[in-house]
N, C-alpha and C positions, 0 to 999 in steps of 0.2 A: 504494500500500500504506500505507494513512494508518494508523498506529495497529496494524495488522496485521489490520485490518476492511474486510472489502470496504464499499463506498460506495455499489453503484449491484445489486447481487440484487436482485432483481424475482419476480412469482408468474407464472407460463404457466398460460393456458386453452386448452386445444387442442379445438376444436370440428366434431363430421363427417367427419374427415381418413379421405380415400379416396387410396389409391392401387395400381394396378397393372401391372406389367411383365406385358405379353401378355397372355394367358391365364392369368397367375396376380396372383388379388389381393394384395397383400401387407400393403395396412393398409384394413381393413371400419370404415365408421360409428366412431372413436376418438373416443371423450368424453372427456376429461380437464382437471383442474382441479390445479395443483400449486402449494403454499402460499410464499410466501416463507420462503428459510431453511431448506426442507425438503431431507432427505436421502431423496428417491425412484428406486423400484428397480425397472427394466423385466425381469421374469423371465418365460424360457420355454426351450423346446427350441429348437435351431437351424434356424432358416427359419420362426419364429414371425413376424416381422417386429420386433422389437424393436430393432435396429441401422437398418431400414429408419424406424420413426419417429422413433430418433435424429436420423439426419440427415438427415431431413424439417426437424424440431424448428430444427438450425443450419444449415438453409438450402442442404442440398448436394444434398439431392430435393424436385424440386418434387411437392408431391399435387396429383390429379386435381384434385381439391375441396374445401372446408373452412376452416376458419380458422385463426389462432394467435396468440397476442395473449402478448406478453407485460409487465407492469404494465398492461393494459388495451389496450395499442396494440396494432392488429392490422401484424402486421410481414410477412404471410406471401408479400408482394411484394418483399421488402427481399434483398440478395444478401446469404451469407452473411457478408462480412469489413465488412460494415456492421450487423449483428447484435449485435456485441463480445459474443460467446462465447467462453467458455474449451474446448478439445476436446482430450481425451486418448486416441490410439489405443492399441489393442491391441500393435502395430508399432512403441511410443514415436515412431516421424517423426522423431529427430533427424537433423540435414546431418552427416554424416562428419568434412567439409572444415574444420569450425567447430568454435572451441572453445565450453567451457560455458557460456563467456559471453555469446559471439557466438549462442548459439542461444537462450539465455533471452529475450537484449537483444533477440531480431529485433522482434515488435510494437510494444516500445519505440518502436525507431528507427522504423519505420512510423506513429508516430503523434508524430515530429519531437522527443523526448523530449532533454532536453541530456544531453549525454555523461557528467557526473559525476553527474547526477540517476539514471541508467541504472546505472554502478555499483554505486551506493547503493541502490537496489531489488532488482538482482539479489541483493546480497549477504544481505540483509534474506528475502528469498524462498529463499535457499538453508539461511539459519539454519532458517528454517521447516522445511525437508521434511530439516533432520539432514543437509547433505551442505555444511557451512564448507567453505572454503577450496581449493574443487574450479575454481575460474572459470578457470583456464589449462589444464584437464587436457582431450582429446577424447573424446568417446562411447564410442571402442573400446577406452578404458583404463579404462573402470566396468564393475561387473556390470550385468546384468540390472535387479536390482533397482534401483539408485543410477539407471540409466537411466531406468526409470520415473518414478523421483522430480525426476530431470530436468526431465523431459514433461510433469509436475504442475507443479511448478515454473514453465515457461515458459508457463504456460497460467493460473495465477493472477495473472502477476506487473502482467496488463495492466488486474488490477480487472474482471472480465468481470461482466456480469448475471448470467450464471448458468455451471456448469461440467459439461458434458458427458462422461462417461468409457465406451467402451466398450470392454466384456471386456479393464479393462486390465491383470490379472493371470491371464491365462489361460496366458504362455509362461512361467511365472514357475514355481519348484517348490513344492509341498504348505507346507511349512511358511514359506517366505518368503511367501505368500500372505496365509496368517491374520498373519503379523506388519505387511505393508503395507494392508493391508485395513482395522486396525485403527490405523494412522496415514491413513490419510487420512479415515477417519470424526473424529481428531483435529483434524487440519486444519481439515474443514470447519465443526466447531462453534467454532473459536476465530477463522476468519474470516467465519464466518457465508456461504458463498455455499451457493445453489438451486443445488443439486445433482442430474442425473437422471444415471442409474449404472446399465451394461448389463449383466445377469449369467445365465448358467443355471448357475449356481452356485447352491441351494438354500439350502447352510449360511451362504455369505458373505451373501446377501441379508436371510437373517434376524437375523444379527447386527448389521448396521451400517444398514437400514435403519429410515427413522420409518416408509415407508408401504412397500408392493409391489406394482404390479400385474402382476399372472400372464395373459400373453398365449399364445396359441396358434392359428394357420392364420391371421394377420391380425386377431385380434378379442382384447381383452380380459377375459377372463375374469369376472375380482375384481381389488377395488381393497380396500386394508385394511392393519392394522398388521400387522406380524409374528407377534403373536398371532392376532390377529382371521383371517388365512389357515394359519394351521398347525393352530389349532384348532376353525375354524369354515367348513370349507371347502362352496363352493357346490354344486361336482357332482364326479363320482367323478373326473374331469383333474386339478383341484386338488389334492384330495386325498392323489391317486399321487404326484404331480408334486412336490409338497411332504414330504419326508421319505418315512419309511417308512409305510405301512398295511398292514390287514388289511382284505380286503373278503368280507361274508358275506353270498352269496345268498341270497334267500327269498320269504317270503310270511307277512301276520299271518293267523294263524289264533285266535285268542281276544283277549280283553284282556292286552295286555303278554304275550302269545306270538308271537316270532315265530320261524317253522320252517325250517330253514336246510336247505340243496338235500341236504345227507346223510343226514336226517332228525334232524339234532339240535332239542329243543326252546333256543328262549334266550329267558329271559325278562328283560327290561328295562323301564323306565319308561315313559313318556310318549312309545308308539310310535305313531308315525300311520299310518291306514289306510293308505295308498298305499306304505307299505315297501317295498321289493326289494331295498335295503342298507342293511347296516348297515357304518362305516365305523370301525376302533379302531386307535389305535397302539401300535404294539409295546410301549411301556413302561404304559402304562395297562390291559396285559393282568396280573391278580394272580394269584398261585398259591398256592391254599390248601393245606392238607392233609387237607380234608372235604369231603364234598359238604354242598350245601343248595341253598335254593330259588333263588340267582340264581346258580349255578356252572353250568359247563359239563365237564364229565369228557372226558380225552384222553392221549395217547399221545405219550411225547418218543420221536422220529424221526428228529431232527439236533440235533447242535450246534456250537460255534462259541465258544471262548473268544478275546475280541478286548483282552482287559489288563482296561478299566475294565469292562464289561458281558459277560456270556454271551448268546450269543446261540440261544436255542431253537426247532424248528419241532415242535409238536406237531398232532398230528393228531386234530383232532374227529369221527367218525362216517365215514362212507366216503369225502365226496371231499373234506374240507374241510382245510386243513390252517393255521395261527395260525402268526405268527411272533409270539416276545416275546422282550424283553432286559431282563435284570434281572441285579441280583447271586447271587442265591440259584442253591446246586448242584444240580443233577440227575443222573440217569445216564440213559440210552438205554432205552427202554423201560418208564420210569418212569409211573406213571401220577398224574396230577394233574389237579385243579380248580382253573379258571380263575375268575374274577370280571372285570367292565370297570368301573376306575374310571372311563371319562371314553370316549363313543363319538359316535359325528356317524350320524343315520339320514338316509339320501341318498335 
């Protein structure tokens, strides 16, 4: 921990990686290139494979096929505890039996570290993750949370290439969540490690990462920033998958008409022939109090005061129904014209 800067992060190219348990594939053709110093986010639903090319990645599954290099070396024959990965489970992995110290100290001492050198790091490492003066204390006398930071802790302290987390706030409650979430995006910018971070967490992936890729059935979707997949999503899984939408069946019928399955007209810009959806989010839907030529006329149907936003489902023409959230009040049955700031045609 020289200086409180890792020394030795590195960039991974992951090349081909196939692999499958039986009959089911678990990681198709994965391309991936991850930048030194990057803070990258493996998002999908459960049994994506995204925890499967984790530990592809530090050496705990071997793949069929493929490569893995990381600073250029291909390591993908290398066992994992010759990798020097940092890995934080879900499950923190602390030993009961051992106190704080004893569990930070462990790869320490596995890599013949002198005894007071060892102190001196852990302690240094534990100022880091906000838990002083904990080194005598055991696992079963911290929360939750403090355990995590533990787990983090004893997983940087060994200087790794790079540091591995999967789903590791997921036993954790809602708001202690966004508070370690946003300490360890701290962490990792002030010690600089290559970070890849396992989440079907939507909201934490867009907050704390630089890049995301959204995988799904073994295969990678989209690779991009946080922006770049919230607002620019490739096909209608993304889109769902990433916050809220609205999805509006159809078909173009003229220039910048296109005819939605209830018979509404919506006219938009720069719509391409091959339309069948059109993709908006909730907060990009506006509510006027007139009609004109780019509104769409509807029916509040539901709603949903949640503190900061209202949440409304109005219904356009017979089968169609819009969810937006906005501040502005409505009553049930209100009738309003919509406009779309900002829509994605799929």
């Amino acid at each position: 921990m020289k200086q409180f800067k890792s020394t030795r992060t590195t960039s991974i190219r992951i090349e081909k990686i196939e692999k499958s348990f039986g009959e089911l594939k678990a990681l198709q053709n994965i391309d991936l290139h991850i930048k030194r110093g990057e803070f990258f986010t493996l998002l999908g639903p459960s049994g994506c494979g995204k925890t499967t090319l984790l530990r592809t990645i530090a050496g705990f599954e071997n793949p069929d096929s493929g490569s893995i290099s990381f600073g250029g070396q291909n390591i993908i024959h290398l066992p994992a505890w010759e990798r020097n990965i940092g890995f934080v489970f879900q499950n923190y992995a602390l030993w009961p039996n051992m106190t704080i110290l004893q569990n930070i100290a462990y790869g320490l001492k596995l890599r013949e570290i002198p005894a007071q050198e060892i102190k001196k790091q852990v302690k240094e490492v534990l100022d880091i993750v906000s838990l002083p003066g904990i080194e005598n204390k055991f696992p079963e006398q911290l929360s939750g949370g403090q355990q995590q930071r533990v787990a983090i802790a004893r997983a940087i302290v060994i200087d790794p290439q790079m540091l591995l987390l999967d789903e590791p706030l997921s036993n954790l409650d809602a708001k202690l969540r966004v508070s370690l979430r946003k300490q360890i995006r701290e962490i990792q910018k002030r010690l600089g490690f290559t970070v890849i971070y396992v989440t079907h967490d939507q909201e934490e992936a867009l907050e704390i990462s630089d890049r995301i890729a959204v995988m799904n059935k073994g295969r990678i979707l989209q690779i991009g920033s946080p922006e770049e997949i919230y607002e620019d999503p490739k096909d209608n899984f993304v889109a769902d998958f990433i916050g809220k939408a609205n999805f509006i069946k159809g078909k173009v019928t003229g220039e910048n008409v296109f005819l939605a399955g209830s018979g509404i007209e919506i006219k938009i810009d720069s719509l391409k022939d091959s339309a069948g959806v059109i993709m908006v989010r909730p907060e990009q839907c506006l509510i006027t109090s007139k009609t004109g030529p780019w509104h769409v006329c509807g029916t509040v149907v539901e709603q949903f005061y949640l503190g900061n936003i209202i949440r409304y489902f109005v219904k356009i023409g017979e089968k169609d129904t819009i969810l937006i959230e906005t501040r502005e009040k409505l009553k049930l049955f209100d009738t309003v014209y919509i406009s779309f700031n900002h829509y994605k045609v799929l």
